[in-house]
PDB file with SEQRES, HELIX, SHEET and CRYST1 records, atoms N, CA, C and O in Angstrom:
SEQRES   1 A   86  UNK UNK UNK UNK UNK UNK UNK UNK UNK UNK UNK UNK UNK          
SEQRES   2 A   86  UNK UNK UNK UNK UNK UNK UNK UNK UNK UNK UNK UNK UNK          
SEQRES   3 A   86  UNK UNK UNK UNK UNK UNK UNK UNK UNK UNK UNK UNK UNK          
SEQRES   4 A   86  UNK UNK UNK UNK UNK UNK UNK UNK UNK UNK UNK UNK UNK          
SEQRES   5 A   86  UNK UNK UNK UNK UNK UNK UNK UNK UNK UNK UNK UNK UNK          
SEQRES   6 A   86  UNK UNK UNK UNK UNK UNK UNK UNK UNK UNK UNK UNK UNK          
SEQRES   7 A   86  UNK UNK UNK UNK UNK UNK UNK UNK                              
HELIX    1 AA1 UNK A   17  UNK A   28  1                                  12    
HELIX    2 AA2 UNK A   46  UNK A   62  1                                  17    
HELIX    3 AA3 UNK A   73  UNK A   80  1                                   8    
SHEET    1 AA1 3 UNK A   4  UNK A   7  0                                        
SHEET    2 AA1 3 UNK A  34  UNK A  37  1                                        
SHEET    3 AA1 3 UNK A  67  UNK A  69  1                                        
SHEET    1 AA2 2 UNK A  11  UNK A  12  0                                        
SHEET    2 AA2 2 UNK A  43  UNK A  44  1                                        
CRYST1    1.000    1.000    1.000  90.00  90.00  90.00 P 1           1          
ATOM      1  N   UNK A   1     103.261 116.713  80.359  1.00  0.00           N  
ATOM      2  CA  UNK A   1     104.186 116.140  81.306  1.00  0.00           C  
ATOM      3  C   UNK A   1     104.179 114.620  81.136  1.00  0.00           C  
ATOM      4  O   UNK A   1     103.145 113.959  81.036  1.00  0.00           O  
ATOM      5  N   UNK A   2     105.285 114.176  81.114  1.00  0.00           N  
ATOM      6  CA  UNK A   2     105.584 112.839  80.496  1.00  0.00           C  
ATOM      7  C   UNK A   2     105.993 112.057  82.142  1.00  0.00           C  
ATOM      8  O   UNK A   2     106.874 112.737  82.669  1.00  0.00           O  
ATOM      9  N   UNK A   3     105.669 111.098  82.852  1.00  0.00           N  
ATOM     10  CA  UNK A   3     106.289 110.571  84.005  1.00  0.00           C  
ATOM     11  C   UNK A   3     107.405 109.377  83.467  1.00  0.00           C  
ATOM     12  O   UNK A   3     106.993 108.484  82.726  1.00  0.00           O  
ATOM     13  N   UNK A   4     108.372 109.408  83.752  1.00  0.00           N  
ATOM     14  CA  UNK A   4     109.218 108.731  83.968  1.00  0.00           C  
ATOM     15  C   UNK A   4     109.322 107.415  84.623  1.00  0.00           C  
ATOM     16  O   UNK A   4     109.215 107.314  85.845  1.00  0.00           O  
ATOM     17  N   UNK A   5     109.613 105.986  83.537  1.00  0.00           N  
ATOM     18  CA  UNK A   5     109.210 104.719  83.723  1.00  0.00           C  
ATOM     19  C   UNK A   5     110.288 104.265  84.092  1.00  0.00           C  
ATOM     20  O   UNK A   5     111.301 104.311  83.394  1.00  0.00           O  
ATOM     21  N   UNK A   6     110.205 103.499  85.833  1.00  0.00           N  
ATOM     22  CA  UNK A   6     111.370 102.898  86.095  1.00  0.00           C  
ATOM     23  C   UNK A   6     110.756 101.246  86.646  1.00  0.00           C  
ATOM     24  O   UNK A   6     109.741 100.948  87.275  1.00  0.00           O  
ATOM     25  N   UNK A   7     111.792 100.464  86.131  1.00  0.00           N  
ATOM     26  CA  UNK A   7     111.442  98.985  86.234  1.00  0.00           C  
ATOM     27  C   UNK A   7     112.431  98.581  86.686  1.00  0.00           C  
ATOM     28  O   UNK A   7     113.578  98.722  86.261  1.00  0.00           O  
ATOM     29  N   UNK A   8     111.784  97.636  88.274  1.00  0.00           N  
ATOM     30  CA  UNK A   8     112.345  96.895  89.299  1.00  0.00           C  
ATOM     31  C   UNK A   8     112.895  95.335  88.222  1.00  0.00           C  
ATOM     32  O   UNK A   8     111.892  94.878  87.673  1.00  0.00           O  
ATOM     33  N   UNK A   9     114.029  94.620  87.906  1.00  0.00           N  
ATOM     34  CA  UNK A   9     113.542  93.522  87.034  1.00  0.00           C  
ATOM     35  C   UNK A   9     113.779  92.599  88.005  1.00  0.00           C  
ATOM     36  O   UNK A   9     113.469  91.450  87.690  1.00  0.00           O  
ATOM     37  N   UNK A  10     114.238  92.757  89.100  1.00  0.00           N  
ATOM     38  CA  UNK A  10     114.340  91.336  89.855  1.00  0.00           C  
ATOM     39  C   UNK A  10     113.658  91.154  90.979  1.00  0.00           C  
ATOM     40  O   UNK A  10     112.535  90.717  91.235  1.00  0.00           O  
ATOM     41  N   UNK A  11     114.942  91.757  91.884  1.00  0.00           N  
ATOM     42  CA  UNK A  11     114.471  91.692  93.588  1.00  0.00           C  
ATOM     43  C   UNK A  11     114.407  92.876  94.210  1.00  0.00           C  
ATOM     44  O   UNK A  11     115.360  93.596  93.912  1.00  0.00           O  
ATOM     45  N   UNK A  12     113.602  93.380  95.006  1.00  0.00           N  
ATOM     46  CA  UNK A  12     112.978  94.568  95.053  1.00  0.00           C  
ATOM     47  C   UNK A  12     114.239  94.503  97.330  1.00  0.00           C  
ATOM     48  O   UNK A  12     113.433  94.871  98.184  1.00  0.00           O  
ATOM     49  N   UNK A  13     115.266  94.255  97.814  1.00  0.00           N  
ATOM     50  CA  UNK A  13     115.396  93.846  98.526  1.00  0.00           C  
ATOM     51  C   UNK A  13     116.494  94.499  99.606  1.00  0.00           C  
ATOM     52  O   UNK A  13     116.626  95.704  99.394  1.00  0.00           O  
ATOM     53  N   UNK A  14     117.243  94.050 100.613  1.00  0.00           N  
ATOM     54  CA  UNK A  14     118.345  95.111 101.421  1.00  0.00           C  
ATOM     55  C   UNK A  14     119.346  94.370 100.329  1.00  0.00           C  
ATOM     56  O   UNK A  14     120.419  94.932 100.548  1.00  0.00           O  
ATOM     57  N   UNK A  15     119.475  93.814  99.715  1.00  0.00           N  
ATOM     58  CA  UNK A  15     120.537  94.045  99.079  1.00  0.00           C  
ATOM     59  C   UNK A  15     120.529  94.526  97.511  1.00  0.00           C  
ATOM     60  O   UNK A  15     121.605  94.590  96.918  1.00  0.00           O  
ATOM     61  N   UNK A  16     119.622  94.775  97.017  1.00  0.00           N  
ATOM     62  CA  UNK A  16     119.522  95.823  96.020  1.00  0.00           C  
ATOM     63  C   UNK A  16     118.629  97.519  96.125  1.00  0.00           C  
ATOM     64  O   UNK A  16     118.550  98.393  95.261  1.00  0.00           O  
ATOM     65  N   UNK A  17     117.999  97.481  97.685  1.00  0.00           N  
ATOM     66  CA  UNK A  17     117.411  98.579  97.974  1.00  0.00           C  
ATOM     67  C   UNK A  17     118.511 100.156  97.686  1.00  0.00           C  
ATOM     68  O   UNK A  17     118.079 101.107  97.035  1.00  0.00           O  
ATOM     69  N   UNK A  18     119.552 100.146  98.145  1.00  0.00           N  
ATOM     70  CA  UNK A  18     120.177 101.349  97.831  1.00  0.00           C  
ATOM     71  C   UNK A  18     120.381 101.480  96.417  1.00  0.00           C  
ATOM     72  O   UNK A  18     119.935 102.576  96.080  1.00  0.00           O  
ATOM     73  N   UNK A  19     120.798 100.929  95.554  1.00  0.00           N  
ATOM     74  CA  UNK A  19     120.751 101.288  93.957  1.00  0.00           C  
ATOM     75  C   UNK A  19     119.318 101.850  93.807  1.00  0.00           C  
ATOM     76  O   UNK A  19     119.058 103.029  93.567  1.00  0.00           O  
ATOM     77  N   UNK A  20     118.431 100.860  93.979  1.00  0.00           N  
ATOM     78  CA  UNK A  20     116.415 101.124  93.190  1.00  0.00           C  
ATOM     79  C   UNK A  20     116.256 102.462  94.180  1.00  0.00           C  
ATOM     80  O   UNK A  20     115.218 103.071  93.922  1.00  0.00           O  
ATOM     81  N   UNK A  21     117.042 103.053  95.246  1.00  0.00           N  
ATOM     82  CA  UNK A  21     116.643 104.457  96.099  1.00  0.00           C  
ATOM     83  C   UNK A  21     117.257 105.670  95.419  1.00  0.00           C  
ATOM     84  O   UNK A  21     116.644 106.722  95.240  1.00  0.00           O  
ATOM     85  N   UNK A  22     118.716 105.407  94.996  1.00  0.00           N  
ATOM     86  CA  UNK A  22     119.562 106.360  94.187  1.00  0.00           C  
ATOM     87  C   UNK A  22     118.621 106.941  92.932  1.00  0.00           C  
ATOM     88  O   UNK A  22     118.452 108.117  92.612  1.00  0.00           O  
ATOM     89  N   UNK A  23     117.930 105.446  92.180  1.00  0.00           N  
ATOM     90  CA  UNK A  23     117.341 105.807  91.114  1.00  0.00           C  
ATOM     91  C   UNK A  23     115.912 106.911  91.157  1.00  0.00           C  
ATOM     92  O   UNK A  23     115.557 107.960  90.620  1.00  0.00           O  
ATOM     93  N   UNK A  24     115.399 105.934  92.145  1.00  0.00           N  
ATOM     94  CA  UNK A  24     114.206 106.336  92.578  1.00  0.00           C  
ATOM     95  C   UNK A  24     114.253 108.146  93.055  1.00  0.00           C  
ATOM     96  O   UNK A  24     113.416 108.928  92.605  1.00  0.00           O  
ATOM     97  N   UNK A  25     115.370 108.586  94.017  1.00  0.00           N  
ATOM     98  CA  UNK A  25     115.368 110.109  94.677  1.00  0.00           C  
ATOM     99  C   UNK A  25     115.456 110.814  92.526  1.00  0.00           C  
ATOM    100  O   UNK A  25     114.765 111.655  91.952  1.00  0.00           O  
ATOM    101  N   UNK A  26     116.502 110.025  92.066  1.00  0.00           N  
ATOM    102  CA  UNK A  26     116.765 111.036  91.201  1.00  0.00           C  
ATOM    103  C   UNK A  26     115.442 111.499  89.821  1.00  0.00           C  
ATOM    104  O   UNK A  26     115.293 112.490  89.107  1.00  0.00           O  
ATOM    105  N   UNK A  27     114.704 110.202  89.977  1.00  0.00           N  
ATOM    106  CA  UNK A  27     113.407 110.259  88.810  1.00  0.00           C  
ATOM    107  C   UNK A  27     112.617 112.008  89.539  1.00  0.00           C  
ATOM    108  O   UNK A  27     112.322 113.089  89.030  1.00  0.00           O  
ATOM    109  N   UNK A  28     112.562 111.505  90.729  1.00  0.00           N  
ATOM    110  CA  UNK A  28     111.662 112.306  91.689  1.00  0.00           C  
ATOM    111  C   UNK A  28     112.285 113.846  91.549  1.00  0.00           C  
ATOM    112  O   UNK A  28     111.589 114.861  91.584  1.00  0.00           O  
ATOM    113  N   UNK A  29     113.321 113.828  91.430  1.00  0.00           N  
ATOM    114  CA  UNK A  29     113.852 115.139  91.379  1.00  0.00           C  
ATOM    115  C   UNK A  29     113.620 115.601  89.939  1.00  0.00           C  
ATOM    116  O   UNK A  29     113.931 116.789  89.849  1.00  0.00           O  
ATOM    117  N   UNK A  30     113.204 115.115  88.827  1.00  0.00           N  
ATOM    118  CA  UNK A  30     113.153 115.669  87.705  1.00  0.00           C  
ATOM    119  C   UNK A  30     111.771 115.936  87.801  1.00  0.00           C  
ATOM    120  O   UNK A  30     111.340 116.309  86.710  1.00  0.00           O  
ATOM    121  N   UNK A  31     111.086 115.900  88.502  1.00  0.00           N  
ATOM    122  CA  UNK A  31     109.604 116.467  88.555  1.00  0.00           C  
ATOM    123  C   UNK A  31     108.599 116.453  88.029  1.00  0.00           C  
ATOM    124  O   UNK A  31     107.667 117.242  88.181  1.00  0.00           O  
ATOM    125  N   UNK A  32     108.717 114.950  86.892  1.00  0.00           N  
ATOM    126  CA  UNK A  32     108.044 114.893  85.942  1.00  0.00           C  
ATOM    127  C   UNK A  32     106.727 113.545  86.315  1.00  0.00           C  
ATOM    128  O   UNK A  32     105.707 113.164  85.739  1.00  0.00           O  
ATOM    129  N   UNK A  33     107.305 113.240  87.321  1.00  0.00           N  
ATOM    130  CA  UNK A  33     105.981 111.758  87.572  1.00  0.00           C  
ATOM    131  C   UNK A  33     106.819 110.770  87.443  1.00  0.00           C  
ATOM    132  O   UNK A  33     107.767 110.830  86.660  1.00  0.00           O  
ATOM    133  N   UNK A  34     106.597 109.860  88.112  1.00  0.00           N  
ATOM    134  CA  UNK A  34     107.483 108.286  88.186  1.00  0.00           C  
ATOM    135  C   UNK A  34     106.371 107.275  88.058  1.00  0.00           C  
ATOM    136  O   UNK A  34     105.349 107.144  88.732  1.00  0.00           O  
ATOM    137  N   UNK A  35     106.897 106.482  86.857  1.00  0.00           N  
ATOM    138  CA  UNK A  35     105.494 105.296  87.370  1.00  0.00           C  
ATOM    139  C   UNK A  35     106.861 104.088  87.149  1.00  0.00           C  
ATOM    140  O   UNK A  35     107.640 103.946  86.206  1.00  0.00           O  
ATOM    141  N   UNK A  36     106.733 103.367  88.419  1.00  0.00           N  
ATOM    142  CA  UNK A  36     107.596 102.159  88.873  1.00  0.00           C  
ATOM    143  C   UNK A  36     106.604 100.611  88.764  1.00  0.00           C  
ATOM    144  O   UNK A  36     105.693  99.941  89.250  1.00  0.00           O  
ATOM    145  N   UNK A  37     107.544 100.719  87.808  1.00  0.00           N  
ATOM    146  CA  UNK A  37     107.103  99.161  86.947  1.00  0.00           C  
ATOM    147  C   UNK A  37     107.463  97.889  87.972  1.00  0.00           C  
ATOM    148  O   UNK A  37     108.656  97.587  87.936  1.00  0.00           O  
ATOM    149  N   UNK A  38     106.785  97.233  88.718  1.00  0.00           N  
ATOM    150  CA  UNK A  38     107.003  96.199  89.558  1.00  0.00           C  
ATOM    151  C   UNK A  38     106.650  94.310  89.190  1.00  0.00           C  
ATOM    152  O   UNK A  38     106.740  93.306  89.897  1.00  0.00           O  
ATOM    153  N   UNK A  39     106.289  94.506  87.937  1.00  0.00           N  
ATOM    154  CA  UNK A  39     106.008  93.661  87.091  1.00  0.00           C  
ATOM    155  C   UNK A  39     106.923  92.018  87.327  1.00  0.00           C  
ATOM    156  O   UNK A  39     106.534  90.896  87.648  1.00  0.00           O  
ATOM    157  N   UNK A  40     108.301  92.603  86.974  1.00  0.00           N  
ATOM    158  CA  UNK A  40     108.917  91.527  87.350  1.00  0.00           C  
ATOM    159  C   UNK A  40     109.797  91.234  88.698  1.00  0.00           C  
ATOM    160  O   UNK A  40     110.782  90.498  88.745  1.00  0.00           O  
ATOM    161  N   UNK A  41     109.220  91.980  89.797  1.00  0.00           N  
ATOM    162  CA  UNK A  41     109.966  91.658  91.074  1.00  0.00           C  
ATOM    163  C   UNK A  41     109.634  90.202  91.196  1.00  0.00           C  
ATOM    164  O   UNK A  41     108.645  89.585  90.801  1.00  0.00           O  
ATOM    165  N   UNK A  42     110.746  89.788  91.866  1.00  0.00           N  
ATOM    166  CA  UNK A  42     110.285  88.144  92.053  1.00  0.00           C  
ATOM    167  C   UNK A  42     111.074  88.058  94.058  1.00  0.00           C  
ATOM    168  O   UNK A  42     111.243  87.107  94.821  1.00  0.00           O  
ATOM    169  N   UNK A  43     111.281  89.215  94.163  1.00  0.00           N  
ATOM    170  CA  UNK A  43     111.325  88.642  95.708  1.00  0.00           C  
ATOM    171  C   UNK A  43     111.513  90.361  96.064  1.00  0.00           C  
ATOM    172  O   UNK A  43     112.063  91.282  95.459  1.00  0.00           O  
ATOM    173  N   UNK A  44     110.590  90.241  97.653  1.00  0.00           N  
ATOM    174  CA  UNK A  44     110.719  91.823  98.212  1.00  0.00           C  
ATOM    175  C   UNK A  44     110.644  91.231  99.965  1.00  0.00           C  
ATOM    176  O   UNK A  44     110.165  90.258 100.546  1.00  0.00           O  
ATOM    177  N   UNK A  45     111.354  92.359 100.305  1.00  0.00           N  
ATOM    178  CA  UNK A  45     111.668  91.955 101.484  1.00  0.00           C  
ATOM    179  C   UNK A  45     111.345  93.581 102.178  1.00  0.00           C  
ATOM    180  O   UNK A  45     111.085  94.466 101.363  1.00  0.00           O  
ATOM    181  N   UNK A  46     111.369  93.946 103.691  1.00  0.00           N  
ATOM    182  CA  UNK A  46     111.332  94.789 104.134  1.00  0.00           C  
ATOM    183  C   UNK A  46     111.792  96.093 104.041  1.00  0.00           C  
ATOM    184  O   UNK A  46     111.206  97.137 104.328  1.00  0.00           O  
ATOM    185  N   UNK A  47     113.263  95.856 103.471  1.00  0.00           N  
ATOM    186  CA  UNK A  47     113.953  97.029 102.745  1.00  0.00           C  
ATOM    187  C   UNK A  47     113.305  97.350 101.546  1.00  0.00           C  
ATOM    188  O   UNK A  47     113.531  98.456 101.055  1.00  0.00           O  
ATOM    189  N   UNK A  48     112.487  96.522 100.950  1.00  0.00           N  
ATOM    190  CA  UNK A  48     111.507  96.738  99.378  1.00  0.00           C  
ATOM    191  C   UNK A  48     110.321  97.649  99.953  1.00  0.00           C  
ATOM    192  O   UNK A  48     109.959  98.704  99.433  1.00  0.00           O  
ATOM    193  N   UNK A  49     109.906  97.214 100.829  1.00  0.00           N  
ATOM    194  CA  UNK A  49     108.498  97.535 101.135  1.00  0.00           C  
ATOM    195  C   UNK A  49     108.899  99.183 101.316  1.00  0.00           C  
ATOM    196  O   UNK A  49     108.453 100.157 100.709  1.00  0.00           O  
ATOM    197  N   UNK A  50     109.943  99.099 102.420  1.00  0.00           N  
ATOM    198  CA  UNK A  50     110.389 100.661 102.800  1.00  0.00           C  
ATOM    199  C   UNK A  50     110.522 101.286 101.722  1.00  0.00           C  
ATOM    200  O   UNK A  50     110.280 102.487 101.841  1.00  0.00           O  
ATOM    201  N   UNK A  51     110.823 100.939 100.672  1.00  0.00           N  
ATOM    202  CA  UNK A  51     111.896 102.095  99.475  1.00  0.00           C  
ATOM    203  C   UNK A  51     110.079 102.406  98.603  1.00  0.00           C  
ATOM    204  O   UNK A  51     109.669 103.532  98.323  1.00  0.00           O  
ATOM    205  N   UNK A  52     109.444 101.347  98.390  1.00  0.00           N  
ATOM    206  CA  UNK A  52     108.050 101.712  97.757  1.00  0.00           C  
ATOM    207  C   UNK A  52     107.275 102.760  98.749  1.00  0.00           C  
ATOM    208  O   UNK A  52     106.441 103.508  98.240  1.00  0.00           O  
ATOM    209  N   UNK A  53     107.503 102.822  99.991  1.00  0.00           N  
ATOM    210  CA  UNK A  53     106.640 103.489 101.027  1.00  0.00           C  
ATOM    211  C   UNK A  53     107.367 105.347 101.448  1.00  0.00           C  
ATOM    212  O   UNK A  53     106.908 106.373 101.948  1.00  0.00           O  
ATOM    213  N   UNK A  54     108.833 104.851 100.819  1.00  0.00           N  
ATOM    214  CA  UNK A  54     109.622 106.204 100.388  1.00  0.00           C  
ATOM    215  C   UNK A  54     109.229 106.983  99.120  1.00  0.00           C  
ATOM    216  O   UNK A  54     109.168 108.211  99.056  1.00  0.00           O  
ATOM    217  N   UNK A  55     108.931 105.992  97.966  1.00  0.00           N  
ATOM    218  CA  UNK A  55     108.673 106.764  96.969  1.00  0.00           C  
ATOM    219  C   UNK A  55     107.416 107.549  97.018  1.00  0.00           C  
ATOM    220  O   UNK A  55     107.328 108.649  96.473  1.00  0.00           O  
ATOM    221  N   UNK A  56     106.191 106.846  97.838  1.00  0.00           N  
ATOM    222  CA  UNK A  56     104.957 107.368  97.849  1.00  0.00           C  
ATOM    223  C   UNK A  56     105.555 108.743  98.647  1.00  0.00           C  
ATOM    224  O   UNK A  56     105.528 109.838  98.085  1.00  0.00           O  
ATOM    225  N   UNK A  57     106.002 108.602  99.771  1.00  0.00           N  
ATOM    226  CA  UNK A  57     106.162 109.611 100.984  1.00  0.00           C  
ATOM    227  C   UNK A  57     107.127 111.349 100.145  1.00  0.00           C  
ATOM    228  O   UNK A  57     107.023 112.528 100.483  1.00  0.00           O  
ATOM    229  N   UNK A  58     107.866 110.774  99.159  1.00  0.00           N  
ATOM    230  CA  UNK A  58     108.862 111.991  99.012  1.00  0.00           C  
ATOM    231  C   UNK A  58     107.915 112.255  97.622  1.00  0.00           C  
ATOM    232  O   UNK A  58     108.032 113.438  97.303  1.00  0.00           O  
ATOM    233  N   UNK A  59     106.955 111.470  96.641  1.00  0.00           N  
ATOM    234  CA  UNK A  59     106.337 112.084  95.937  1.00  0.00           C  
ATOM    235  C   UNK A  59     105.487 112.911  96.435  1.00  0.00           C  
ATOM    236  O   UNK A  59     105.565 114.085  96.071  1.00  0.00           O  
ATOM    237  N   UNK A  60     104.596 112.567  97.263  1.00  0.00           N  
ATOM    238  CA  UNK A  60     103.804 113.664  97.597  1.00  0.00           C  
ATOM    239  C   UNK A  60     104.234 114.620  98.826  1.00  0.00           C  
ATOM    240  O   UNK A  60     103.367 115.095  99.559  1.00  0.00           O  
ATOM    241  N   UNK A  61     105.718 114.907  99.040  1.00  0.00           N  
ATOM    242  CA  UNK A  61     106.488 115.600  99.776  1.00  0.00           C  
ATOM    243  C   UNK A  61     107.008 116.943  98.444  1.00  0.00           C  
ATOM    244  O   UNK A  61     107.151 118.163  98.367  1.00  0.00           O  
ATOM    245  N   UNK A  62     107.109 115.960  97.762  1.00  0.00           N  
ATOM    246  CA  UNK A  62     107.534 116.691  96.371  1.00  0.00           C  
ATOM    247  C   UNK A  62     106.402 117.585  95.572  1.00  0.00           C  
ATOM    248  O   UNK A  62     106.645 118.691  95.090  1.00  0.00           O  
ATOM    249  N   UNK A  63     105.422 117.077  95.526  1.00  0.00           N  
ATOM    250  CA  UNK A  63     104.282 117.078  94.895  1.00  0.00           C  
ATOM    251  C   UNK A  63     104.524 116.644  93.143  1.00  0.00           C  
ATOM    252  O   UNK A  63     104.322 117.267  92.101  1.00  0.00           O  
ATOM    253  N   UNK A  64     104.940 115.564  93.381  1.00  0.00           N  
ATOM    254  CA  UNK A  64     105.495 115.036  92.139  1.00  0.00           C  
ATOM    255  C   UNK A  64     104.674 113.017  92.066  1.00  0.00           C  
ATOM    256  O   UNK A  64     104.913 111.951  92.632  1.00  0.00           O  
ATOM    257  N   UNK A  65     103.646 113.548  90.965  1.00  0.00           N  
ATOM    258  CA  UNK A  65     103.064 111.901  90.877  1.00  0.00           C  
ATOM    259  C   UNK A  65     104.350 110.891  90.963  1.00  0.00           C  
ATOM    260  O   UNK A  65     105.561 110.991  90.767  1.00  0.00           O  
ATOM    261  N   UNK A  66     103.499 109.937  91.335  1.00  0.00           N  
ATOM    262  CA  UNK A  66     104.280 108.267  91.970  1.00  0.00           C  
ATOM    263  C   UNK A  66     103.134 107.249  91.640  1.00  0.00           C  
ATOM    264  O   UNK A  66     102.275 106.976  92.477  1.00  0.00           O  
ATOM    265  N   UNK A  67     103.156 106.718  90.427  1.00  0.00           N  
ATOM    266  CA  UNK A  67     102.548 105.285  90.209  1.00  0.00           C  
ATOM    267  C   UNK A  67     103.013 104.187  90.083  1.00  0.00           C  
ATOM    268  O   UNK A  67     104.136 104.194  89.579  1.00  0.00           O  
ATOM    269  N   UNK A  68     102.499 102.951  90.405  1.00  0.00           N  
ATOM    270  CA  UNK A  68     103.522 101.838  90.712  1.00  0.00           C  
ATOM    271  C   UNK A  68     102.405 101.455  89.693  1.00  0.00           C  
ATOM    272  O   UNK A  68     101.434 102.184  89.488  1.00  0.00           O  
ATOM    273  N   UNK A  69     102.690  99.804  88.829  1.00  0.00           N  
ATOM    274  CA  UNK A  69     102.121  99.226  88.099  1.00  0.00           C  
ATOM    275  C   UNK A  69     102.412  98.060  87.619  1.00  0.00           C  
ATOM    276  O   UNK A  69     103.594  97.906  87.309  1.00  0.00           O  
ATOM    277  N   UNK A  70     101.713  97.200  87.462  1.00  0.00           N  
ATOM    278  CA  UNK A  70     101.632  96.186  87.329  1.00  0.00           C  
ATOM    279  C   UNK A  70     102.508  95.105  88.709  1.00  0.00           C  
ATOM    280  O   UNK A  70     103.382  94.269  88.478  1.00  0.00           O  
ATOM    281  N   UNK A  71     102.107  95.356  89.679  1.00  0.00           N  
ATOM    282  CA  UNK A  71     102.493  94.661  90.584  1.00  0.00           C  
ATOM    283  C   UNK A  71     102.582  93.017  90.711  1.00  0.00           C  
ATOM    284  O   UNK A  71     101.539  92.372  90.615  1.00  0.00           O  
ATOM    285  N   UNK A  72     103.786  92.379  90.919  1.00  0.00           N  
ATOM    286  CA  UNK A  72     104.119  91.078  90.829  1.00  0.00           C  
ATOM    287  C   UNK A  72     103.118  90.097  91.640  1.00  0.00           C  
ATOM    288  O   UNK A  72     102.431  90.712  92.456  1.00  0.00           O  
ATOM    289  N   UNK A  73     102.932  88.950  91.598  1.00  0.00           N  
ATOM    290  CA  UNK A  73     102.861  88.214  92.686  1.00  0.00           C  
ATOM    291  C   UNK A  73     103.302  88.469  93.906  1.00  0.00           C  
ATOM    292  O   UNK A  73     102.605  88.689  94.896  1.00  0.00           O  
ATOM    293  N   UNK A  74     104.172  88.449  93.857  1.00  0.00           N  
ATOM    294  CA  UNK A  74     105.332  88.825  94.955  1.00  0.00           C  
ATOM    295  C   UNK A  74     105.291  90.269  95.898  1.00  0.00           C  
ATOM    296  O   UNK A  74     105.559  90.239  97.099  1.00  0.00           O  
ATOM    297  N   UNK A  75     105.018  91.192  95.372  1.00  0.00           N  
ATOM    298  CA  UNK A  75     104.600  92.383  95.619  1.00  0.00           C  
ATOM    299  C   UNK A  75     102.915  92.741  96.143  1.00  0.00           C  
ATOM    300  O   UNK A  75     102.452  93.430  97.053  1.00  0.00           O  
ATOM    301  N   UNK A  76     102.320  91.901  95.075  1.00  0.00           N  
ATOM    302  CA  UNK A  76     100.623  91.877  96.065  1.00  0.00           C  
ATOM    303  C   UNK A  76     100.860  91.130  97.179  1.00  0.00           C  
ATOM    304  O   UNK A  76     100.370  91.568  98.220  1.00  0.00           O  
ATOM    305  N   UNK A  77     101.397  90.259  97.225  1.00  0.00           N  
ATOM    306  CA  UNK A  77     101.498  89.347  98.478  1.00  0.00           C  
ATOM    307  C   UNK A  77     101.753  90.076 100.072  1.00  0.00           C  
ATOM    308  O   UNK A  77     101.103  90.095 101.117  1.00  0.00           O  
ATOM    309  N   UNK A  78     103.301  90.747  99.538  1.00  0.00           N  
ATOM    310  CA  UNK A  78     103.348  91.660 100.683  1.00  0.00           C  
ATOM    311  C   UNK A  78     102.618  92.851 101.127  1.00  0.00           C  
ATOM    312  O   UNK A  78     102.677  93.405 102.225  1.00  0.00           O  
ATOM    313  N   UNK A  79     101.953  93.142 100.145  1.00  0.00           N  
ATOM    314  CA  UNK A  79     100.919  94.462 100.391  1.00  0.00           C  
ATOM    315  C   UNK A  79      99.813  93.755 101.742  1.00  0.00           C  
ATOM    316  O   UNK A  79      99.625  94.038 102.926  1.00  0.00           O  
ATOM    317  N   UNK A  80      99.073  92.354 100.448  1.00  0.00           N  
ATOM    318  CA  UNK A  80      97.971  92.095 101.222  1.00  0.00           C  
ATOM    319  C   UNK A  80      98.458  91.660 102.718  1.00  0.00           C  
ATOM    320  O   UNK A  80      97.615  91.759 103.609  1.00  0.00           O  
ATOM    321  N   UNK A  81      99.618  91.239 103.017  1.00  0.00           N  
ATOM    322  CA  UNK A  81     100.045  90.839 104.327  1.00  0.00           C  
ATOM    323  C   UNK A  81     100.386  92.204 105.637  1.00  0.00           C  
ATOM    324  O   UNK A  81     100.385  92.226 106.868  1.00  0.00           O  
ATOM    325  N   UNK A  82     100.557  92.863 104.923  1.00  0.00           N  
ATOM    326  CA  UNK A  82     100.711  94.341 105.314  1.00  0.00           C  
ATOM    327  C   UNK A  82      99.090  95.070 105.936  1.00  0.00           C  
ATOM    328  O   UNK A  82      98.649  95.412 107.034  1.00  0.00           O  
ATOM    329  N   UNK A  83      98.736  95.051 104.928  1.00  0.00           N  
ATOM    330  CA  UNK A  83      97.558  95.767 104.640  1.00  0.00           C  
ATOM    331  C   UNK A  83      97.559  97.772 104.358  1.00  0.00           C  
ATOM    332  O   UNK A  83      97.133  98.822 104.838  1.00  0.00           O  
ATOM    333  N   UNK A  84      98.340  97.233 103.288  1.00  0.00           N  
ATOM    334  CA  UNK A  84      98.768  98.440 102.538  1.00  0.00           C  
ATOM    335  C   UNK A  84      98.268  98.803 101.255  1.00  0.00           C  
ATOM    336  O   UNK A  84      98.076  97.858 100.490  1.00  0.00           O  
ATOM    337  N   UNK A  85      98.025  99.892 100.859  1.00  0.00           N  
ATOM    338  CA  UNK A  85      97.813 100.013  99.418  1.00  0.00           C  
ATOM    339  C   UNK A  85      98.620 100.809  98.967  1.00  0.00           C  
ATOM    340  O   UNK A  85      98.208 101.819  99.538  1.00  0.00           O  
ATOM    341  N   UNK A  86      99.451 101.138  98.383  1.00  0.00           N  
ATOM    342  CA  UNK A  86     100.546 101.987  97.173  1.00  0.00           C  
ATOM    343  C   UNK A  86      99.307 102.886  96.155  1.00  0.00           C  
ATOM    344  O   UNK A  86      99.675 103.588  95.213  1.00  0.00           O  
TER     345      UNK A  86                                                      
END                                                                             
């Protein structure tokens, strides 16, 4: 089983959250594992945080792995402010 690599390249945000969700439901539906490349987010906002906290929630709704990787600056930031782990 091969997981399926999807990469955020910009802004993780409410105004690009519905595209990165479309993508995101449909990886999930192929059942193969998603690992979401966060490498180059350079800005995340609340609608970001939600859509990463969706992917965890419908992968293991799914029972379908969800790895995130290489997380930005930008992305640890809001975790550690959160106090979340992905």
């Amino acid at each position: 089983m091969t997981a399926r690599r999807l990469t955020v390249d910009d802004e993780l945000t409410i105004i690009t959250a519905a595209e990165h969700r479309e993508r995101l439901l449909a990886a999930l539906a192929d059942g193969e594992g998603v690992r979401i490349d966060l490498a180059a987010v350079g800005d995340i906002d609340t609608a970001g945080l939600q859509l990463l906290l969706l992917a965890r929630r419908e992968g293991d709704r799914l029972h379908v792995p969800v790895e995130f990787v290489d997380p930005s600056p930008a992305v640890t930031e809001v975790l550690a402010l959160t106090r979340l782990e992905l």
